[in-house]
C-alpha positions as CSV (number, residue, x, y, z in Angstrom):
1,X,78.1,11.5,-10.0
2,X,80.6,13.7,-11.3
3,X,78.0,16.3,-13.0
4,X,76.2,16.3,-9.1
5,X,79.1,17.1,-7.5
6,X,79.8,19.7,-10.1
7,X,76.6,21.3,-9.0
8,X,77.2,20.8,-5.2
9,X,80.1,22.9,-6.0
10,X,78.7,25.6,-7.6
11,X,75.6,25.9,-5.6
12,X,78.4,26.3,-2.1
13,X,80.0,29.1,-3.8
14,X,76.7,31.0,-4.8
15,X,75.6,30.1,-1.2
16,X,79.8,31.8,0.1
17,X,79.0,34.8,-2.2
18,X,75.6,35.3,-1.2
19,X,77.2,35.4,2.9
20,X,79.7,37.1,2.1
21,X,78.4,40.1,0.6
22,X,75.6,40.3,3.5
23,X,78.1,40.7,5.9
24,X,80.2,43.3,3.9
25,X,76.7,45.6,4.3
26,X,76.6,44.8,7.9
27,X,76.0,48.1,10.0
28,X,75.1,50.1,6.7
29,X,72.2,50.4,4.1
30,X,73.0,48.2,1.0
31,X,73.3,49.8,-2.5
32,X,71.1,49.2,-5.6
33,X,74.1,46.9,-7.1
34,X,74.4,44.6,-3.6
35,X,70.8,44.0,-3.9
36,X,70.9,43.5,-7.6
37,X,73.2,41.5,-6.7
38,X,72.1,39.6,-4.0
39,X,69.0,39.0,-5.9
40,X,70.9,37.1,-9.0
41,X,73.0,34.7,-7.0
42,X,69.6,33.8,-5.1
43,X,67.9,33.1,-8.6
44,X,71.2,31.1,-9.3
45,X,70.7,28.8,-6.2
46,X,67.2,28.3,-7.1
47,X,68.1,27.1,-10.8
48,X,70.8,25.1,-9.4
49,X,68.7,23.4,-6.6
50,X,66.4,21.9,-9.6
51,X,69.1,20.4,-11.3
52,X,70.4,19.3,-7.8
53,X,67.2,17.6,-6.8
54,X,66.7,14.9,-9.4
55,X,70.5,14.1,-9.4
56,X,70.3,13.4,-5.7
57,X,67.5,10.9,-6.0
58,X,68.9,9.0,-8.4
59,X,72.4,9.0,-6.4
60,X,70.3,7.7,-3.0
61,X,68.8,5.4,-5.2
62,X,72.0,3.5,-6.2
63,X,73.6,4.1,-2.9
64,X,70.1,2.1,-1.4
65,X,70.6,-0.6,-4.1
66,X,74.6,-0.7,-3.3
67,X,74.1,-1.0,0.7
68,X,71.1,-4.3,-0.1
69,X,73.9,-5.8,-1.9
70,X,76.3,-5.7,1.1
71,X,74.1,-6.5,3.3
72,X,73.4,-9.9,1.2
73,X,77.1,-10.5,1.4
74,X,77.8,-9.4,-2.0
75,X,81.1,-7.3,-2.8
76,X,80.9,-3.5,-4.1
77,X,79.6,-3.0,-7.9
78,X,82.3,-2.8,-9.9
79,X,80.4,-1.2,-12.7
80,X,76.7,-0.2,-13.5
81,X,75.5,-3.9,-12.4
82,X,73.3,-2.2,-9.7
83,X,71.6,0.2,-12.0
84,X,71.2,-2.8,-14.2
85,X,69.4,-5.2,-11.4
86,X,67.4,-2.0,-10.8
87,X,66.0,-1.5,-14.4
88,X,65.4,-4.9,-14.4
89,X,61.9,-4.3,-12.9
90,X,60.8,-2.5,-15.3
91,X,58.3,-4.2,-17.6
92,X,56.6,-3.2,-21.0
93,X,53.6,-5.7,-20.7
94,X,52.7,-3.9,-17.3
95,X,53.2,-0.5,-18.6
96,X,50.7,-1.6,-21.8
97,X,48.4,-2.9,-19.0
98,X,48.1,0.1,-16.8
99,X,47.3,2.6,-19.8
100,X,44.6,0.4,-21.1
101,X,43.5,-0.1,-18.2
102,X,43.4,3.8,-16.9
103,X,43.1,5.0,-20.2
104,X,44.3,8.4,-18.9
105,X,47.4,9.2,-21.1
106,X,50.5,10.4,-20.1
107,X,51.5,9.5,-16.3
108,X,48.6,6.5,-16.2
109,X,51.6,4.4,-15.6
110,X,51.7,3.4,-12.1
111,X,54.4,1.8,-10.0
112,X,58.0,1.8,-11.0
113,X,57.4,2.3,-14.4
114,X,55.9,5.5,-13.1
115,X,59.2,7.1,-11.7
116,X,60.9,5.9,-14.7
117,X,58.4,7.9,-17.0
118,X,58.8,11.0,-14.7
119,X,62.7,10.8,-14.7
120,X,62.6,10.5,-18.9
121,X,59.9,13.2,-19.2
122,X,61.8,15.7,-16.8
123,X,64.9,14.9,-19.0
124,X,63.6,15.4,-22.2
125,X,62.1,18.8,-21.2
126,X,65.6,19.7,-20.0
127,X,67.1,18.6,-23.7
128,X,64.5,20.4,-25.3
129,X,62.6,18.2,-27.4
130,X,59.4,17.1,-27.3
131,X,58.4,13.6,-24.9
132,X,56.5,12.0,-27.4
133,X,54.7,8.6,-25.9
134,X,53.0,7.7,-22.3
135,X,55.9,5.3,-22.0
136,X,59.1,7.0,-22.1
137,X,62.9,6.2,-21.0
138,X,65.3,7.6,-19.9
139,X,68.7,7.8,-22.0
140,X,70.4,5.7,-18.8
141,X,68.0,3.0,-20.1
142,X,69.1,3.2,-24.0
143,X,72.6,2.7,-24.8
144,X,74.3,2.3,-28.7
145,X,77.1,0.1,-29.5
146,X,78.2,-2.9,-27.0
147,X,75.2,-3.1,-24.9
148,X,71.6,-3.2,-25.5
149,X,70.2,0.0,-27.1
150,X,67.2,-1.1,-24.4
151,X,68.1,-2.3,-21.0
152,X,65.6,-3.7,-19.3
153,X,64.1,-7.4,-18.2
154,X,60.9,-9.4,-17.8
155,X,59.5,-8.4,-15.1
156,X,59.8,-11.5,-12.9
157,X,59.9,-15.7,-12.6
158,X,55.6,-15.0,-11.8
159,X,55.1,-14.6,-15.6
160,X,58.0,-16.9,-17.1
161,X,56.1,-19.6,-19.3
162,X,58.6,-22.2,-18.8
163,X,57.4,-24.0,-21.7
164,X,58.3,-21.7,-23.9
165,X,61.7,-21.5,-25.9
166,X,63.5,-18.2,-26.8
167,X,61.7,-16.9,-29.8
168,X,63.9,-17.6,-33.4
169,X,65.1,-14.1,-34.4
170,X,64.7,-12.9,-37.8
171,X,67.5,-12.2,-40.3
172,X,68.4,-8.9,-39.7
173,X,71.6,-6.3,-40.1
174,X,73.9,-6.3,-36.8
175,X,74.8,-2.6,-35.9
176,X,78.9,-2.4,-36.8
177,X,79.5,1.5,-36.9
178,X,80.3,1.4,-33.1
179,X,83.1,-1.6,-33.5
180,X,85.2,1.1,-34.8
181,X,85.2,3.4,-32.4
182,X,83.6,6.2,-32.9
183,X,82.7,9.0,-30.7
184,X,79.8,9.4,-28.5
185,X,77.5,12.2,-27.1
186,X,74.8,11.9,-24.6
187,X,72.3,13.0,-22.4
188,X,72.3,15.9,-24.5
189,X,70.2,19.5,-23.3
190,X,70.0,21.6,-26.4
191,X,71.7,21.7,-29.9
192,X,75.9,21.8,-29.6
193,X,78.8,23.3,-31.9
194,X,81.7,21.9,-32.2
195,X,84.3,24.9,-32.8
196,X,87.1,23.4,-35.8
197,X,90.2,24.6,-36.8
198,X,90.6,24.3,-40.7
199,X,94.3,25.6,-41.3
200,X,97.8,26.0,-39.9
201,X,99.8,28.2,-38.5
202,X,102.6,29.0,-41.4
203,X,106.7,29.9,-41.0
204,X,109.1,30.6,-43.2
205,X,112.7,30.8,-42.8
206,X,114.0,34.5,-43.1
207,X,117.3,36.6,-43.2
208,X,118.7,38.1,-39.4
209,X,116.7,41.6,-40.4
210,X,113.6,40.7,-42.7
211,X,110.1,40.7,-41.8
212,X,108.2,37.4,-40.8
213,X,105.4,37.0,-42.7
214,X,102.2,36.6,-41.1
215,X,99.5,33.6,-40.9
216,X,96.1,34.0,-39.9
217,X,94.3,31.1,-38.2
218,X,91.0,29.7,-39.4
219,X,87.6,28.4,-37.7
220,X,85.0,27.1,-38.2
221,X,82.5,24.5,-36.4
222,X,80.1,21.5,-37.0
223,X,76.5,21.8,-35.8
224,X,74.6,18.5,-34.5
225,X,70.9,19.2,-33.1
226,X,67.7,16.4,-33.0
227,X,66.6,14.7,-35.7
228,X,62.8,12.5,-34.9
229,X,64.0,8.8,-35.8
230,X,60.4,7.4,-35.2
231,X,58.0,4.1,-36.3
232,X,55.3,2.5,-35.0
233,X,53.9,-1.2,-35.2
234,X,50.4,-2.6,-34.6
235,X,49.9,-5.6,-32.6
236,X,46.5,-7.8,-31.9
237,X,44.6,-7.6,-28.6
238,X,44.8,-10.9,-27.9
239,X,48.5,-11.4,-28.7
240,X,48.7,-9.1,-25.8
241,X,46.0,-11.0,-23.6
242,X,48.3,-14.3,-24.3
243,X,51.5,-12.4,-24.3
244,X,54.2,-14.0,-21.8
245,X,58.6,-12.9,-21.4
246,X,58.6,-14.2,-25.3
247,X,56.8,-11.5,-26.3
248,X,58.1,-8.5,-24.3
249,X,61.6,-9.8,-25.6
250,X,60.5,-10.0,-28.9
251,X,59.0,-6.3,-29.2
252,X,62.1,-4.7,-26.9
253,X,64.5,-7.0,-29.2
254,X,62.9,-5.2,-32.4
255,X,62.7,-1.5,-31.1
256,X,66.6,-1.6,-30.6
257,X,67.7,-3.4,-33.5
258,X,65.2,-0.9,-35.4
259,X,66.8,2.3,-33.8
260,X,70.4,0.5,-34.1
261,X,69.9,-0.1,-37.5
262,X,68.6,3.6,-38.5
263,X,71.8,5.2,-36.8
264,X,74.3,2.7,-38.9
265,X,72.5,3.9,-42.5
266,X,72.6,7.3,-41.5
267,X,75.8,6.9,-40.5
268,X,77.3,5.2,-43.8
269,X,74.8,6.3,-46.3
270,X,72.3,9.1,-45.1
271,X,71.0,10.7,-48.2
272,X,71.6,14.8,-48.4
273,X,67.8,16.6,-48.6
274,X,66.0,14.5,-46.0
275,X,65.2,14.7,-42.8
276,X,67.7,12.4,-42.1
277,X,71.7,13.1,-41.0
278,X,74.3,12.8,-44.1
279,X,76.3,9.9,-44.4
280,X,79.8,9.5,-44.7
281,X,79.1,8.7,-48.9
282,X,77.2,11.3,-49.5
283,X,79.6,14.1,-47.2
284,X,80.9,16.6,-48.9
285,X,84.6,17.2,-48.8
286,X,85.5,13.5,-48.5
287,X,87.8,11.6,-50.7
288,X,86.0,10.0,-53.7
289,X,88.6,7.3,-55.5
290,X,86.7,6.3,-59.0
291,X,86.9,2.9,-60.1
292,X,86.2,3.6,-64.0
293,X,83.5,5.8,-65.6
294,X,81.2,2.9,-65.5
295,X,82.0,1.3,-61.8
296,X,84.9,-1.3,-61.9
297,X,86.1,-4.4,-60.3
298,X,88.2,-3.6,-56.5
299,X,91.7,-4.0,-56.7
300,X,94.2,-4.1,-54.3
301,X,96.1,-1.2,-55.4
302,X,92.4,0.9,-55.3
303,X,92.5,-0.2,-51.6
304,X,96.0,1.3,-51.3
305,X,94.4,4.4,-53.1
306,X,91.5,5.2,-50.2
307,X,94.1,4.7,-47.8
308,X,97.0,6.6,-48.8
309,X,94.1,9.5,-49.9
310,X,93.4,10.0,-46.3
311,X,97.3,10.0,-45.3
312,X,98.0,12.8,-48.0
313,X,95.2,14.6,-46.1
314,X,97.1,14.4,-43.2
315,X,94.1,12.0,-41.1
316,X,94.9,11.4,-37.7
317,X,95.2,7.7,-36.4
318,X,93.1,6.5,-34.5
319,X,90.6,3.8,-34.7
320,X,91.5,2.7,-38.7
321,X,89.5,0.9,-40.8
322,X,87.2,-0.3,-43.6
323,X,83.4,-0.7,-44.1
324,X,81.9,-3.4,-46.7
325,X,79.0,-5.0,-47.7
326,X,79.0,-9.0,-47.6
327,X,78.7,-9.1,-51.8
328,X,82.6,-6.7,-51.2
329,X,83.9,-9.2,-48.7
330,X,83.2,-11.8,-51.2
331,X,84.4,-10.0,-54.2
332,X,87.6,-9.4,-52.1
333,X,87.8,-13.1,-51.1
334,X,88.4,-13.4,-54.8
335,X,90.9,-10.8,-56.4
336,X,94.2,-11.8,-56.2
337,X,96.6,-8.9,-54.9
338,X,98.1,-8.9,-58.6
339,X,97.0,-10.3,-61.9
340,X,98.9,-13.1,-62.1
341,X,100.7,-15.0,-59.1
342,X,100.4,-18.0,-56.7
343,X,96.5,-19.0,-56.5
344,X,94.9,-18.2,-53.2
345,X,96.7,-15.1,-52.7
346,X,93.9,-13.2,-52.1
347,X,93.2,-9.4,-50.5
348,X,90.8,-11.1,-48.3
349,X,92.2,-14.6,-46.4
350,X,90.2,-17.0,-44.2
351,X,90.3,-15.6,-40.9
352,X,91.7,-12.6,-42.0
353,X,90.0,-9.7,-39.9
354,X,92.3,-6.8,-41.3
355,X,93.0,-5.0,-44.8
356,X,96.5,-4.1,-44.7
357,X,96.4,-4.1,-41.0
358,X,93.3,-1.8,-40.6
359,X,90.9,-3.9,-39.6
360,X,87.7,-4.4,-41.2
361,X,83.4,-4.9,-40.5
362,X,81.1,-6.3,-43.0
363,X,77.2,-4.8,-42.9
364,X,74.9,-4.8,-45.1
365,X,73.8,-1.2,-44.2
366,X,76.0,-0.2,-46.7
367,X,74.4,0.3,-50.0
368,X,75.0,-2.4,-53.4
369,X,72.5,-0.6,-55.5
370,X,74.2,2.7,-56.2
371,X,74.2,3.7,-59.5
372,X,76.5,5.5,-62.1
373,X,76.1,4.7,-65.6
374,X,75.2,1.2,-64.2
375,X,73.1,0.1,-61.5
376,X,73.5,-2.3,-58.3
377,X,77.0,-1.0,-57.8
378,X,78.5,-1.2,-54.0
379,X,79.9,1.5,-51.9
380,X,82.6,0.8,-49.1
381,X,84.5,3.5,-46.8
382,X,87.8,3.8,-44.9
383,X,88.8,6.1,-42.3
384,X,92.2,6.2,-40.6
385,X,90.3,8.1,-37.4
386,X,87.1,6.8,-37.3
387,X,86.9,8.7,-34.0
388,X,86.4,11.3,-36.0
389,X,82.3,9.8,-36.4
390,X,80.4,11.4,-34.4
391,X,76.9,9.8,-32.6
392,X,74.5,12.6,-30.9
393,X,71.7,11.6,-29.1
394,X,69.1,14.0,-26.9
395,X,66.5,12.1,-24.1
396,X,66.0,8.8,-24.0
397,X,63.0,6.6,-26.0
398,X,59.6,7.7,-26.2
399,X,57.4,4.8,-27.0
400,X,53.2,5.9,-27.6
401,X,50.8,2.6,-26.0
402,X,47.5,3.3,-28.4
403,X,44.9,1.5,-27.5
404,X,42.3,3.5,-29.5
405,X,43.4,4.2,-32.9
406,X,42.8,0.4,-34.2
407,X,40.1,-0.4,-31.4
408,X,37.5,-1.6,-34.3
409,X,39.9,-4.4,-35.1
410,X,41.5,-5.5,-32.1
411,X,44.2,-3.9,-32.6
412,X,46.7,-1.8,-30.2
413,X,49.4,0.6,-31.6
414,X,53.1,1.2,-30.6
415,X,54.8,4.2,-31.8
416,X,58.7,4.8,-30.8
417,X,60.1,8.2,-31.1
418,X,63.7,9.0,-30.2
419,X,66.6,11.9,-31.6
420,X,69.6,11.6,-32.8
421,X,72.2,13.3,-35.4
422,X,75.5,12.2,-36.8
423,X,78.6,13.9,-38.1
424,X,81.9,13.7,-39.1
425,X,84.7,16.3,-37.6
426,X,86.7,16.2,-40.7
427,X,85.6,15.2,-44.2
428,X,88.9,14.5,-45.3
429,X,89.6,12.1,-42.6
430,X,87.5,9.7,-45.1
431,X,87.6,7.6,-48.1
432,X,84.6,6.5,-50.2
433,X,84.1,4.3,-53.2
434,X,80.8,4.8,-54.5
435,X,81.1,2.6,-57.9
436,X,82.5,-0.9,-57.0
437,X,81.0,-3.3,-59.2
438,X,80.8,-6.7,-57.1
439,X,78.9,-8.7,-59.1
440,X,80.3,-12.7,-58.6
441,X,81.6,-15.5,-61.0
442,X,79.0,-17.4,-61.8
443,X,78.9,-20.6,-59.5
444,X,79.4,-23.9,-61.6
């Protein structure tokens, strides 16, 4: 672990200092200042040794799973695949079962699931936000984009109804915002600023003897702290009694789409004077290209527009691209690049997966009833650095087993709480149309 090592080697300099000036007062009294002194780097080891501690579990933890691989014959992990067969233990449907059964809160579960809830607890308290839930995980156990927000397993082939087929999904909006690459903090420990520079330095070109003229460089910084993304659902007693892998899956499989989902509308279309983050529509200082006082139809030279806005801003490269809603895509599938021309030459192709060559996602997360001085309007975005998103995220998942609250009906409760905050590093990296009228041909 690089951040344990870090430690290691801060802790073995504190520990030099700390020898080095006892022996400096060897044969003499020491002054106020080398006690003072003396008594600070002590406190330092002390602070470091309880960051230390945890870190070095969880190290001898992997290193105990990695060395049970090799002796089965298996080859060194090449990537987390040990901490994955680890968390694989972990069940919900036990964890239910042991509060409800204890009925003593916060620790009652036992086992595993126990040191799990201790690790999450002890890293929350270091992020600073409340541990909401007598089920918590850790953020190791939540992940956002191209894996599973929720990464854990049934808890064995013992409770594996055989008879039983994966339960049919329901229709539901995929998470996209990550496909373009954006950027990513975690494991976060208190609120962070992210220091920006807003201006250039300037030169002009002068005579042998005149004075240069001076420029003055500007800052200033983008603030990202916890926002509570929380729901709750209420289940029946006995679905619970008769509950087998189909249900686990199915109540795991909702709390990360739901959380997935949340962080995409922020993303794209978080409304200003919420509790919730700003999206990239609603941010001010993007580019806004109109498509007529009343909404209009796309065109391919209003696609042009939003990407050669962002240029004249001077957006960086990196990770390009557009964001539409499926009634966009389908408009787009439909307008010609000109007015008049060879049928079928449309902005959108079958199989085509870019727009000009930036490529393009489809979600549904982004809004179709926006209104100007109509209604049901579509918004779509492009960004020539969508790096420049940025995903925050503080602890892990904190997920509240109720058994008491809906007792009288045979009901137990299930309340998720997690934090999170989005941003953007610059506005003007961005393009927005907010009034895209996508209503379709009528079909005949």
């Amino acid at each position: 672990m690089n951040k344990l090592k870090l430690l290691l080697e801060q802790r073995a300099d504190k520990e030099n200092a700390f020898e080095a000036l006892v022996n400096l007062a060897k044969g003499r009294e020491m002054t106020d200042a080398e006690i003072k002194q003396l008594d600070e780097l002590e406190k330092d080891i002390q602070e470091l040794d309880k960051q230390i501690e945890p870190l070095q579990k969880i190290e001898a933890r992997s290193k105990k799973l990695a060395v049970a691989k090799a002796a089965a014959g298996v080859g060194a992990p090449q990537d987390n695949a040990s901490e994955i067969k680890e968390l694989s233990r972990y069940c919900y449907r036990k964890a239910f079962a042991d509060i409800q059964n204890k009925g003593r809160g916060l620790g009652s579960v036992q086992g595993f699931e126990k040191e799990i809830n201790e690790e999450a607890l002890k890293e929350a308290q270091e992020a600073g936000v409340e541990a909401i839930g007598n089920i918590l995980l850790p953020s190791r156990m939540v992940q956002y984009g191209k894996h599973r927000l929720l990464d854990v397993a049934t808890e064995g082939a013992d409770v594996v109804r055989t008879e039983y087929r994966p339960m049919i999904p329901s229709l539901r909006i995929e998470p996209v915002v990550d496909k373009l690459g954006i950027t990513k903090y975690t494991g976060l420990k208190g609120n962070i600023k992210i220091p920006r520079s807003t201006n250039e330095a300037t030169f002009a070109w002068e005579t042998e003897n005149s004075s240069a003229d001076e420029f003055t460089l500007t800052f200033d910084a983008i603030d990202l702290s916890p926002k509570r993304l929380a729901g709750y659902t209420d289940i029946s007693g006995q679905m619970l009694v008769q509950s087998n892998d189909i249900t686990e899956q199915y109540l795991r499989t909702k709390i990360e789409q739901g959380i997935a989902q949340a962080i995409d509308v922020a993303f794209l279309a978080g409304a200003t004077g919420g509790n919730n983050p700003v999206g990239i529509l609603n941010y001010s200082g993007v580019n806004v290209i109109s498509l007529g006082t009343s909404g209009g139809d796309m065109t391919y030279g209003a696609l042009v527009a939003m990407i050669a806005a962002v240029e004249a801003d001077n957006g960086r490269d990196g990770n390009a691209g557009f964001v539409i809603n499926s009634s966009g895509f389908a408009s787009l599938a439909l307008t010609p690049f000109q007015t008049s021309g060879t049928e079928g030459n449309f902005i959108i192709k079958p199989g085509a997966v870019d727009i000009w060559g930036r490529k393009f996602v489809v979600t549904n997360a982004m809004p179709s009833n926006l209104t100007e001085t109509t209604t049901g309007l579509s918004g779509a975005i492009y960004s020539s650095n969508w790096k420049s998103a940025i995903l925050a995220t503080w602890g892990g998942v904190g997920i509240l087993f109720d058994p008491y609250t809906q007792a009288l009906v045979n009901k137990v409760r299930i309340v998720v709480n997690t934090y999170a905050d989005v941003d953007i590093e610059h506005p003007e990296e961005f393009a927005v149309v907010k009034d895209w009228n996508t209503t379709l041909p009528a079909l005949t």
